[in-house]
mmCIF file of the N, C-alpha and C atoms, coordinates in Angstrom:
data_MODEL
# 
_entry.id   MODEL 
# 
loop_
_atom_site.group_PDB 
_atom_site.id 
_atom_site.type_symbol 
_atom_site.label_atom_id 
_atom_site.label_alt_id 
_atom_site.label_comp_id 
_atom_site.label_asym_id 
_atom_site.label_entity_id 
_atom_site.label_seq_id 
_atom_site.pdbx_PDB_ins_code 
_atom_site.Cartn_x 
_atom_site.Cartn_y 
_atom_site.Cartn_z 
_atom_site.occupancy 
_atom_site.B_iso_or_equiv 
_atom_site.pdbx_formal_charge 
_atom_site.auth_seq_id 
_atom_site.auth_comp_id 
_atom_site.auth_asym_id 
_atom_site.auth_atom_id 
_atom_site.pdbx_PDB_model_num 
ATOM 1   N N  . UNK A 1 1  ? -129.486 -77.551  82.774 1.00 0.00 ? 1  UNK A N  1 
ATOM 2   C CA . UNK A 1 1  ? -130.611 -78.239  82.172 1.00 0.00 ? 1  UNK A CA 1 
ATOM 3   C C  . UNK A 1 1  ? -131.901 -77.681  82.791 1.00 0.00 ? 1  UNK A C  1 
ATOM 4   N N  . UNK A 1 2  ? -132.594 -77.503  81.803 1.00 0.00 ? 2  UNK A N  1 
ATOM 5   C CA . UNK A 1 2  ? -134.116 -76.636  82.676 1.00 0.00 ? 2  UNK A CA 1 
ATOM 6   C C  . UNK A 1 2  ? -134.769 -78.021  83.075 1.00 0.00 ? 2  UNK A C  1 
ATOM 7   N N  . UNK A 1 3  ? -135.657 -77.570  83.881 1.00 0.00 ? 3  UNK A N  1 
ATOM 8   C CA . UNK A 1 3  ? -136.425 -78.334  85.140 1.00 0.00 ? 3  UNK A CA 1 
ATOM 9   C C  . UNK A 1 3  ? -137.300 -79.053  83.835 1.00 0.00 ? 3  UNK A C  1 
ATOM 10  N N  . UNK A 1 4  ? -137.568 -80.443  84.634 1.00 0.00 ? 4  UNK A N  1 
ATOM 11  C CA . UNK A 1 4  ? -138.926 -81.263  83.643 1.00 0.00 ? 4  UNK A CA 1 
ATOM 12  C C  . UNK A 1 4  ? -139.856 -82.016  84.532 1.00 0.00 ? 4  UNK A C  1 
ATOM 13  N N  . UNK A 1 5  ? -141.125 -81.893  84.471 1.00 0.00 ? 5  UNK A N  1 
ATOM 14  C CA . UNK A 1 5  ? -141.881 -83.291  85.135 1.00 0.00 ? 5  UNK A CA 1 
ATOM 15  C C  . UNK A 1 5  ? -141.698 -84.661  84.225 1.00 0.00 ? 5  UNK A C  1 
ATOM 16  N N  . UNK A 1 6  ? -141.333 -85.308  84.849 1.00 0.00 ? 6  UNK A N  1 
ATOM 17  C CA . UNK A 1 6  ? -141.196 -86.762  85.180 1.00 0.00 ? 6  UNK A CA 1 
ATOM 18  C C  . UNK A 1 6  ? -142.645 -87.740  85.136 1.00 0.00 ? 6  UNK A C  1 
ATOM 19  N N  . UNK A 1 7  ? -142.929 -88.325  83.603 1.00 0.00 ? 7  UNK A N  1 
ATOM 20  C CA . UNK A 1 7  ? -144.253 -88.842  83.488 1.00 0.00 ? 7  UNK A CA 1 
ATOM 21  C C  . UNK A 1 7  ? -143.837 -90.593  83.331 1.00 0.00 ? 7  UNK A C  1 
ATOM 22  N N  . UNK A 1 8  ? -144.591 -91.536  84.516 1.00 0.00 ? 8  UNK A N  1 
ATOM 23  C CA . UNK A 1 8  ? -144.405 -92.826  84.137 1.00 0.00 ? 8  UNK A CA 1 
ATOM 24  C C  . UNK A 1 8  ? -145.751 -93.132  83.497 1.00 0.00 ? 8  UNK A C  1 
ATOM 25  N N  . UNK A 1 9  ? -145.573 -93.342  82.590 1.00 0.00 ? 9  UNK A N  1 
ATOM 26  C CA . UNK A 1 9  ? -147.107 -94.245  82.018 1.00 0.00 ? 9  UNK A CA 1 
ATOM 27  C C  . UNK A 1 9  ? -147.356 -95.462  82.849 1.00 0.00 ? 9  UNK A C  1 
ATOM 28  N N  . UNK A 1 10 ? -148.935 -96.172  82.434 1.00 0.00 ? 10 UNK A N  1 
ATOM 29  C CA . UNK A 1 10 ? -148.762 -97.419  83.783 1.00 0.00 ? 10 UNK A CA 1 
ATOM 30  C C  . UNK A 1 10 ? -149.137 -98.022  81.721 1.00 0.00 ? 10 UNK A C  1 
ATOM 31  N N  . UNK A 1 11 ? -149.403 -97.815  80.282 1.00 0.00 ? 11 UNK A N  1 
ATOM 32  C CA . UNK A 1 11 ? -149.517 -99.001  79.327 1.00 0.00 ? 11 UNK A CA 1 
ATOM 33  C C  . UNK A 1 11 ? -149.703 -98.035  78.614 1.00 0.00 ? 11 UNK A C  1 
ATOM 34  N N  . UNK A 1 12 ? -149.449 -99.245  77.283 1.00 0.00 ? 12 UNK A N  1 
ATOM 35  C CA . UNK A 1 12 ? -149.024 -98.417  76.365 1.00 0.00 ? 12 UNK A CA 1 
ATOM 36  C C  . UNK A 1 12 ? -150.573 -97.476  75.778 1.00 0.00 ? 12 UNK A C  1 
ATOM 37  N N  . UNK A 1 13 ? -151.415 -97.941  75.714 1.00 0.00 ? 13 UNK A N  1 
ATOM 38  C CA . UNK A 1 13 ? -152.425 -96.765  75.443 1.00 0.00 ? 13 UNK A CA 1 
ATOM 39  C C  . UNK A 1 13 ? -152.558 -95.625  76.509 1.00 0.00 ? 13 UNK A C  1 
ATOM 40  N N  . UNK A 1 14 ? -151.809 -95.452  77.321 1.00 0.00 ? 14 UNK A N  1 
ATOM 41  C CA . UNK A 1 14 ? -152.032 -93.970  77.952 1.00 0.00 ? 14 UNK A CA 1 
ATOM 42  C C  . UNK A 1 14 ? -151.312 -93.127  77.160 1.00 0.00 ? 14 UNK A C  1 
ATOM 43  N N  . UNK A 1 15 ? -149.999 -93.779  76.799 1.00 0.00 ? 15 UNK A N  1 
ATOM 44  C CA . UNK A 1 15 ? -148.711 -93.018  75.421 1.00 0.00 ? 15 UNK A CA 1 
ATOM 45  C C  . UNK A 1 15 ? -149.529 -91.645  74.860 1.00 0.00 ? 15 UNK A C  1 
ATOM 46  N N  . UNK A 1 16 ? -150.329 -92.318  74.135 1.00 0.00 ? 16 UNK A N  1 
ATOM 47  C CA . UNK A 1 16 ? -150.761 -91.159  72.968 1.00 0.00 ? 16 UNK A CA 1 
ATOM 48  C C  . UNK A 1 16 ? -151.777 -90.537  73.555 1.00 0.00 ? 16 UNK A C  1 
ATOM 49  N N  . UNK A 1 17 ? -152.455 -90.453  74.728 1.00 0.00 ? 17 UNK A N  1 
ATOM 50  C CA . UNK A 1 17 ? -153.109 -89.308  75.711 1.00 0.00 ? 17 UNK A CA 1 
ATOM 51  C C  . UNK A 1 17 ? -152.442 -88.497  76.345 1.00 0.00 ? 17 UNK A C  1 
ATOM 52  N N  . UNK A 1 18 ? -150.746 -88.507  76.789 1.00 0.00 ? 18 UNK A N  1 
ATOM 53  C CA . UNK A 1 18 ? -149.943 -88.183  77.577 1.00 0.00 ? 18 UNK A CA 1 
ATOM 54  C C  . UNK A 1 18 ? -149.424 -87.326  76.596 1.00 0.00 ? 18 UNK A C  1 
ATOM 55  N N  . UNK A 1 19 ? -149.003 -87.956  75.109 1.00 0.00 ? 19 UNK A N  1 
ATOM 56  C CA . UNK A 1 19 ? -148.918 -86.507  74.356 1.00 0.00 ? 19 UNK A CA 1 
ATOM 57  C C  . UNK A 1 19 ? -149.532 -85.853  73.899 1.00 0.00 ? 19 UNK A C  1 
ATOM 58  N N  . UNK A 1 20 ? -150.971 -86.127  73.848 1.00 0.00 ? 20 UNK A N  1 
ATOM 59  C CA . UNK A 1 20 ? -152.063 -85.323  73.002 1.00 0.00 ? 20 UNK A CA 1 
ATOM 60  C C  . UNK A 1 20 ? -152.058 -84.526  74.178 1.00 0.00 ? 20 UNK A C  1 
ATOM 61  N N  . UNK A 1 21 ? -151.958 -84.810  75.659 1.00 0.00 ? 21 UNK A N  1 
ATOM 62  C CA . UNK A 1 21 ? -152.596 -83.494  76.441 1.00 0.00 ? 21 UNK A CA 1 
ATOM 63  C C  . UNK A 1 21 ? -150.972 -82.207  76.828 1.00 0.00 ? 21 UNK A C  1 
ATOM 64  N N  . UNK A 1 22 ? -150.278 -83.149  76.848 1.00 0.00 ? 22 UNK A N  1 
ATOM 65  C CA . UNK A 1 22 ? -148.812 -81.998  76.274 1.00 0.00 ? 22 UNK A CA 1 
ATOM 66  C C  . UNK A 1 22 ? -148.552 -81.387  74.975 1.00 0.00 ? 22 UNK A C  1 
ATOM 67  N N  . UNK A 1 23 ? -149.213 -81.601  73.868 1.00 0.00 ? 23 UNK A N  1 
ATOM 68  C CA . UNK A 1 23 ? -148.657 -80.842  72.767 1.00 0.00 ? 23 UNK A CA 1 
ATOM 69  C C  . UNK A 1 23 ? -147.809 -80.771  72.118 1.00 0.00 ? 23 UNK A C  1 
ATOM 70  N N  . UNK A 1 24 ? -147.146 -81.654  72.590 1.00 0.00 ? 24 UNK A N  1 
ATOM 71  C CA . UNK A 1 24 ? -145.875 -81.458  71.467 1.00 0.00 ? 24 UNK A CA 1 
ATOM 72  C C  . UNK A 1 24 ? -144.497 -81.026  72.581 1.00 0.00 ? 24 UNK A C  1 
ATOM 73  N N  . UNK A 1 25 ? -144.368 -80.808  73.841 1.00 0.00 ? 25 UNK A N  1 
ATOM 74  C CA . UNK A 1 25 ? -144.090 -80.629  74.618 1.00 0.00 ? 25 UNK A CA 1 
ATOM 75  C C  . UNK A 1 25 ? -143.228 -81.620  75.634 1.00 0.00 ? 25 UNK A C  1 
ATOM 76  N N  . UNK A 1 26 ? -143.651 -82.676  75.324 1.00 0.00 ? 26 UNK A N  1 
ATOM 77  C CA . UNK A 1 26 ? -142.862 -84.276  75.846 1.00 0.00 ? 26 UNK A CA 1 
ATOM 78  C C  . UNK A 1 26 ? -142.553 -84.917  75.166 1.00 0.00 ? 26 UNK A C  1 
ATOM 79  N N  . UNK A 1 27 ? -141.058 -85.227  76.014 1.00 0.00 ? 27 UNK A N  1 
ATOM 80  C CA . UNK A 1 27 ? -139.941 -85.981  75.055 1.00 0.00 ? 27 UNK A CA 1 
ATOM 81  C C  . UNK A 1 27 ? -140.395 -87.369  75.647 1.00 0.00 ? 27 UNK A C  1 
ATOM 82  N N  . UNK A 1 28 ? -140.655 -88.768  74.876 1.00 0.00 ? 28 UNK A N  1 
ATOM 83  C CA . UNK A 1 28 ? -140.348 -90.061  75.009 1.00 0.00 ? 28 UNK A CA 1 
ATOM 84  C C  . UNK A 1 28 ? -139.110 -90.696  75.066 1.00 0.00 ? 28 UNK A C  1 
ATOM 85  N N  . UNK A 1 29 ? -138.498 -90.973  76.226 1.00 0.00 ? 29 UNK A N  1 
ATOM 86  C CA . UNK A 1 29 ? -137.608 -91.426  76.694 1.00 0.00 ? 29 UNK A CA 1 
ATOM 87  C C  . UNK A 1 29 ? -137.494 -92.865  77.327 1.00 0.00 ? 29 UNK A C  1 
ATOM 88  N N  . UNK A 1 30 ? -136.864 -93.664  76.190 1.00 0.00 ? 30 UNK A N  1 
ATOM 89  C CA . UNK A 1 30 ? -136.943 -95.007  76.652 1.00 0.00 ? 30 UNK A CA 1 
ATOM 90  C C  . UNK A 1 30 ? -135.292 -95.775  76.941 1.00 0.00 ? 30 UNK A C  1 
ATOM 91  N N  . UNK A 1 31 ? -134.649 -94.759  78.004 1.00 0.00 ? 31 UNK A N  1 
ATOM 92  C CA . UNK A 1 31 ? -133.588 -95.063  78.125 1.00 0.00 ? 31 UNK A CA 1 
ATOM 93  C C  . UNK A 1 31 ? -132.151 -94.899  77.325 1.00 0.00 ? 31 UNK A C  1 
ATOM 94  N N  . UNK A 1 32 ? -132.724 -94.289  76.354 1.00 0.00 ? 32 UNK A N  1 
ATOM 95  C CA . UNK A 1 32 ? -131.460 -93.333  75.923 1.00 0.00 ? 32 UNK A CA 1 
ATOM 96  C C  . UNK A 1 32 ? -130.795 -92.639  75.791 1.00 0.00 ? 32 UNK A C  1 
ATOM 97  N N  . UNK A 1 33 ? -129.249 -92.724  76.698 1.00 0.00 ? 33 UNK A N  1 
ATOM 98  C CA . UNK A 1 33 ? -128.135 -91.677  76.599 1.00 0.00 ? 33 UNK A CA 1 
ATOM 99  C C  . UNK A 1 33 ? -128.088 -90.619  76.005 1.00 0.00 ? 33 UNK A C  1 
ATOM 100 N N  . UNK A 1 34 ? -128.455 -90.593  75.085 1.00 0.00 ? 34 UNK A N  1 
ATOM 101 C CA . UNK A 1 34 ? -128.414 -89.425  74.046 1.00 0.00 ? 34 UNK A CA 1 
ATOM 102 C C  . UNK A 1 34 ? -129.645 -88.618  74.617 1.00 0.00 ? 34 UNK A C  1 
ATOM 103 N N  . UNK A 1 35 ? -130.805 -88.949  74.888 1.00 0.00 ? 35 UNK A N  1 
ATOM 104 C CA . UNK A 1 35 ? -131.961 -88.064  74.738 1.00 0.00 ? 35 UNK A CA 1 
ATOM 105 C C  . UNK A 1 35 ? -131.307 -87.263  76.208 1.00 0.00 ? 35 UNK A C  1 
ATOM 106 N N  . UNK A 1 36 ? -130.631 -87.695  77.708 1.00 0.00 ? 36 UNK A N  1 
ATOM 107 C CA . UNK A 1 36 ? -130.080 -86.380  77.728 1.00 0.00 ? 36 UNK A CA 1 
ATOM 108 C C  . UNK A 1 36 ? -128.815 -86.086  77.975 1.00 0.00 ? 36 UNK A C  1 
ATOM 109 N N  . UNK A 1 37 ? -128.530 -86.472  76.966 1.00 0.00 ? 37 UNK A N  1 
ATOM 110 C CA . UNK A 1 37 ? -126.692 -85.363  76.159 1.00 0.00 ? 37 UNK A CA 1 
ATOM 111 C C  . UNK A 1 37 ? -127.752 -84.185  75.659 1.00 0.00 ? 37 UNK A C  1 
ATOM 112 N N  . UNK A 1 38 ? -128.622 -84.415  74.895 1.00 0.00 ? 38 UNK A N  1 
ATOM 113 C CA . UNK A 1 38 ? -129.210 -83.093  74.150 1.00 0.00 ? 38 UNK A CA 1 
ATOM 114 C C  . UNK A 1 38 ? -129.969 -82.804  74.869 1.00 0.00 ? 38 UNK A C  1 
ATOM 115 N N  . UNK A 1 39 ? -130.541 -82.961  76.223 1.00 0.00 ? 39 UNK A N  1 
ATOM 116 C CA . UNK A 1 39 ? -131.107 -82.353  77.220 1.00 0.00 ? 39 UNK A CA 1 
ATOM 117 C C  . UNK A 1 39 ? -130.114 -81.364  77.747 1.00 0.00 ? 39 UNK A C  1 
ATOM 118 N N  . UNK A 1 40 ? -129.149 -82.055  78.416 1.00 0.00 ? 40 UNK A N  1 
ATOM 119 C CA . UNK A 1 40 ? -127.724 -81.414  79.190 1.00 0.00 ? 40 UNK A CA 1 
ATOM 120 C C  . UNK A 1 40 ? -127.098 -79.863  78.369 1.00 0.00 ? 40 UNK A C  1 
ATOM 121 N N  . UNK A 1 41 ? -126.912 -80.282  77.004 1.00 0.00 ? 41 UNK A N  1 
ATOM 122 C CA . UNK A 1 41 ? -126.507 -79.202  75.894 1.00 0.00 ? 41 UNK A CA 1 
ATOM 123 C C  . UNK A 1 41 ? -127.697 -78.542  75.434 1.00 0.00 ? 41 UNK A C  1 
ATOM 124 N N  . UNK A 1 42 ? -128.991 -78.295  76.049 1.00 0.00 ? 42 UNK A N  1 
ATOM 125 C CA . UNK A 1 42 ? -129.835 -76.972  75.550 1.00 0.00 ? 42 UNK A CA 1 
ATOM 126 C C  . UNK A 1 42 ? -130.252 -77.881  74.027 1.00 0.00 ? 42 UNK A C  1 
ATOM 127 N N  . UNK A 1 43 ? -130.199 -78.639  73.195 1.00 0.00 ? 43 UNK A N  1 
ATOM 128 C CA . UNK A 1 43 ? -130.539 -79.028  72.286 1.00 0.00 ? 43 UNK A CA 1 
ATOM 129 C C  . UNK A 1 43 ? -132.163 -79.228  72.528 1.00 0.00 ? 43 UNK A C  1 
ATOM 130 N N  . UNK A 1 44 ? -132.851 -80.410  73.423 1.00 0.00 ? 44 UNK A N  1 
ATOM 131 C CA . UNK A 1 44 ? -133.944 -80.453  73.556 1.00 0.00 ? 44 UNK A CA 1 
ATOM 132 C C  . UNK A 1 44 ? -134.322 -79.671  75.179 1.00 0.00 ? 44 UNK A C  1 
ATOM 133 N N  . UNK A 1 45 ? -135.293 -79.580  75.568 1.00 0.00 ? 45 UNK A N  1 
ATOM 134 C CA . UNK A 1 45 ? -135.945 -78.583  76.202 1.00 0.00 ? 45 UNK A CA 1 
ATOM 135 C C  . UNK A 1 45 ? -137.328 -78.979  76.686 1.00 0.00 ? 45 UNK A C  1 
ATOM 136 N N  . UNK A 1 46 ? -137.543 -80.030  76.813 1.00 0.00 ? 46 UNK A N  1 
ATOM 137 C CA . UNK A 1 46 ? -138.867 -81.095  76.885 1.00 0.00 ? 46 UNK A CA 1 
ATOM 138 C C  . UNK A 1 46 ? -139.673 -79.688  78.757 1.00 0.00 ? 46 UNK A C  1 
ATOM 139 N N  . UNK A 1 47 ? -140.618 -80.219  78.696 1.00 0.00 ? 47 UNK A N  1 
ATOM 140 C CA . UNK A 1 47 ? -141.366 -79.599  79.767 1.00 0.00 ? 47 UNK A CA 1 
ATOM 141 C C  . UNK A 1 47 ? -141.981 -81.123  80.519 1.00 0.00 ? 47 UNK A C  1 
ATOM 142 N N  . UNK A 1 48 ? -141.974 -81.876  79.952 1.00 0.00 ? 48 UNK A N  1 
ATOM 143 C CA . UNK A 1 48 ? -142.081 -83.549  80.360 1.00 0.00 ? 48 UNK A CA 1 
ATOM 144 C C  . UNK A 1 48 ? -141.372 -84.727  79.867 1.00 0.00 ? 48 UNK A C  1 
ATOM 145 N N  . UNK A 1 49 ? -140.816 -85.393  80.613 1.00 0.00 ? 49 UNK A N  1 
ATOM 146 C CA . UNK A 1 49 ? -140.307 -86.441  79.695 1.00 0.00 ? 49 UNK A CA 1 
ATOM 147 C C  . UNK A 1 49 ? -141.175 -87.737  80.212 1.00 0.00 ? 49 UNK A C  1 
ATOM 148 N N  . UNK A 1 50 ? -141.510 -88.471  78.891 1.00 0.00 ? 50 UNK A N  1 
ATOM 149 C CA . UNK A 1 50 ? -142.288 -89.582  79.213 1.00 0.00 ? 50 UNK A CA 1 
ATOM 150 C C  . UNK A 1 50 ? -141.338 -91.127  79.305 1.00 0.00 ? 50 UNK A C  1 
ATOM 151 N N  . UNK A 1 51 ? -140.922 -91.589  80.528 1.00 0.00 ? 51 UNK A N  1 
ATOM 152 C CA . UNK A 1 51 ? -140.412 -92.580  80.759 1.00 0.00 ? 51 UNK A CA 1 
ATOM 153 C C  . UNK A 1 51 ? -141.090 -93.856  80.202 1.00 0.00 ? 51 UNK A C  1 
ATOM 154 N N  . UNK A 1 52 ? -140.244 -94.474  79.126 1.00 0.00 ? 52 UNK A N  1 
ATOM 155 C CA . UNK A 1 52 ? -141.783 -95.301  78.667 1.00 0.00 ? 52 UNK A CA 1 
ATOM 156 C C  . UNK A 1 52 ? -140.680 -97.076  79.533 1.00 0.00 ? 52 UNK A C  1 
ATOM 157 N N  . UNK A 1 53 ? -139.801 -96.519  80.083 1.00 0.00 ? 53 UNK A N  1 
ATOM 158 C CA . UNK A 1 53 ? -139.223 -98.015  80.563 1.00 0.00 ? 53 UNK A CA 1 
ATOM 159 C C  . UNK A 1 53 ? -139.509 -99.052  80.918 1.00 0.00 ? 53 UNK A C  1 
ATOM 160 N N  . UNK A 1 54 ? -141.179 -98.502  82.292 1.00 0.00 ? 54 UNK A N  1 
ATOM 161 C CA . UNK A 1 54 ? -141.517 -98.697  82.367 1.00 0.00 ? 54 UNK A CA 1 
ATOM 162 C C  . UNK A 1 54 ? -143.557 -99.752  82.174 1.00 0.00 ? 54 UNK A C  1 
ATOM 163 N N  . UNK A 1 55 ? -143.410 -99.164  81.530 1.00 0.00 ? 55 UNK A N  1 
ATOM 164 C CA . UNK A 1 55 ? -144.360 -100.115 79.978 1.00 0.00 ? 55 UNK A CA 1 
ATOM 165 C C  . UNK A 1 55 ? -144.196 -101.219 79.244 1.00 0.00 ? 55 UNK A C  1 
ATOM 166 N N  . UNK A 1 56 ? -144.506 -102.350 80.471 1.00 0.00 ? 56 UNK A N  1 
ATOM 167 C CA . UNK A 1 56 ? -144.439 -103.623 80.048 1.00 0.00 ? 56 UNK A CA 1 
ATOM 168 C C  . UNK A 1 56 ? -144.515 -104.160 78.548 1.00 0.00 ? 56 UNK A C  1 
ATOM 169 N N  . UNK A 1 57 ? -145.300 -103.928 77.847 1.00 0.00 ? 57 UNK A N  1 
ATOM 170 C CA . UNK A 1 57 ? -145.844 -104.209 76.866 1.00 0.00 ? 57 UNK A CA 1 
ATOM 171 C C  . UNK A 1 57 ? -144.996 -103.592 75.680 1.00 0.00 ? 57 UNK A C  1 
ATOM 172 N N  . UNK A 1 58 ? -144.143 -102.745 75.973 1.00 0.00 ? 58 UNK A N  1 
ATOM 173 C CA . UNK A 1 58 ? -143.004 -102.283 74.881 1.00 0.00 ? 58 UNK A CA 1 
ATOM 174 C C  . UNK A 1 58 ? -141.591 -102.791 75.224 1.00 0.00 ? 58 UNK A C  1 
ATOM 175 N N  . UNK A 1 59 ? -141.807 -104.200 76.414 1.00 0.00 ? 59 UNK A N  1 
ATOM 176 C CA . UNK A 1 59 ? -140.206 -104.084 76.259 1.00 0.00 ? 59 UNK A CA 1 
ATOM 177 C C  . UNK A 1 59 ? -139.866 -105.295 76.135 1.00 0.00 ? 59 UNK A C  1 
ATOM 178 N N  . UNK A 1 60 ? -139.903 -105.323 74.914 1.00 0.00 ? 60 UNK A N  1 
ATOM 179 C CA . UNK A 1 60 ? -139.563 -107.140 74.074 1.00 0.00 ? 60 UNK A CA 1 
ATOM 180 C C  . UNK A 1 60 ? -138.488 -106.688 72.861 1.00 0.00 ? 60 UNK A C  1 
ATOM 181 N N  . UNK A 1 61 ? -137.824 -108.239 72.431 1.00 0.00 ? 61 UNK A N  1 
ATOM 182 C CA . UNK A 1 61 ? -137.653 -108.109 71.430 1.00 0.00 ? 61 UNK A CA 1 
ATOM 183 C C  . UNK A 1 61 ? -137.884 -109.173 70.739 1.00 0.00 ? 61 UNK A C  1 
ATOM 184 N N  . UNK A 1 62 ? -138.220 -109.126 69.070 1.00 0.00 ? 62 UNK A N  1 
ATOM 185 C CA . UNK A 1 62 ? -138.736 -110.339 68.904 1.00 0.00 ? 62 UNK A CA 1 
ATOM 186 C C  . UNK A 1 62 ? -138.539 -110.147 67.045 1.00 0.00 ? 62 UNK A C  1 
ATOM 187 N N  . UNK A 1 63 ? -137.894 -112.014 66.306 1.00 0.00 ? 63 UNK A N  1 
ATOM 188 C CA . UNK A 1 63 ? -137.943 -111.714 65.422 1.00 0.00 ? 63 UNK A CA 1 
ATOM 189 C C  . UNK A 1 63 ? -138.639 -112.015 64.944 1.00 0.00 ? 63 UNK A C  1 
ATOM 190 N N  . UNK A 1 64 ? -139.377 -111.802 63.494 1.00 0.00 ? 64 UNK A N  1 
ATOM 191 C CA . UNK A 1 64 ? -140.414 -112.059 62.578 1.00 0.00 ? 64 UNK A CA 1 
ATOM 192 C C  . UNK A 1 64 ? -139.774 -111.998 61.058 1.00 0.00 ? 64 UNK A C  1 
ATOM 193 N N  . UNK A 1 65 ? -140.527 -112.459 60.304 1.00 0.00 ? 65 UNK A N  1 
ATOM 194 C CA . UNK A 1 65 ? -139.955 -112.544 58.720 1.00 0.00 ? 65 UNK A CA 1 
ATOM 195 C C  . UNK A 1 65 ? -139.508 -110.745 58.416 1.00 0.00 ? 65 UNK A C  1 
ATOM 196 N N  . UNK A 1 66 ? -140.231 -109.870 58.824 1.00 0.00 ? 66 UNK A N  1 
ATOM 197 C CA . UNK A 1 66 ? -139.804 -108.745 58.553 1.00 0.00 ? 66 UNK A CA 1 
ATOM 198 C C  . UNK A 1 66 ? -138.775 -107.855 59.449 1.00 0.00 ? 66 UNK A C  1 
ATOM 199 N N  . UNK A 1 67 ? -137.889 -109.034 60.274 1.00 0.00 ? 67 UNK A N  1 
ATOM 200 C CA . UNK A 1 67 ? -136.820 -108.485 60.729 1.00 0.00 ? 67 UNK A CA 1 
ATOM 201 C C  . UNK A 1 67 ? -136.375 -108.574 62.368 1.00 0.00 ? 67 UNK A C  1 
ATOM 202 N N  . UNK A 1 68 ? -136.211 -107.687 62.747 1.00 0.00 ? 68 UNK A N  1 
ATOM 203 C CA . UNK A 1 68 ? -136.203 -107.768 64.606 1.00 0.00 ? 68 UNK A CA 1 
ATOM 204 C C  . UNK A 1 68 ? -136.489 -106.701 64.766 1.00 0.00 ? 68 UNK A C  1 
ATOM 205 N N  . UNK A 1 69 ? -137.603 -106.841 65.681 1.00 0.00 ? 69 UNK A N  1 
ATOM 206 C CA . UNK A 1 69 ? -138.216 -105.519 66.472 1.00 0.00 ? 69 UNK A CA 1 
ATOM 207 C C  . UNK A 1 69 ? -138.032 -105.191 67.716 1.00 0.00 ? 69 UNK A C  1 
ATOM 208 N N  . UNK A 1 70 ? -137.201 -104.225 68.177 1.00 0.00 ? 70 UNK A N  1 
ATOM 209 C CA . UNK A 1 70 ? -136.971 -104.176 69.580 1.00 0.00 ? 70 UNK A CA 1 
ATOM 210 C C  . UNK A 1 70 ? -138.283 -103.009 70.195 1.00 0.00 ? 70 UNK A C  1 
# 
């Protein structure tokens, strides 16, 4: 697996500064297995991965008439 920096956001509006100043370049990773199986297998190739686990403010779940939003 090639080398990655390791980005914790401290909320959710830093998100979309963290990828505007990577490019297209960082993977958002909010705890899913899969994101690295396809790290491990050469599939993705991120140069940052953005840990968003940490980002209070995204980690609810909650239902509403239009469904459940995790």
């Amino acid at each position: 697996m090639k080398e990655f920096q390791y980005i914790y956001p401290k909320n959710s509006q830093s998100v979309p500064l963290i990828l505007g100043e990577y490019n297209g370049k960082a993977l958002l990773y909010a705890g899913g297995t899969d994101a690295l199986a396809r790290m491990k297998e050469g599939i993705n190739r991120p140069e940052q991965v953005v840990n968003l686990k940490a980002v209070e403010e995204l980690n609810y779940i909650k239902e509403d008439s239009d469904g459940l939003n995790i």
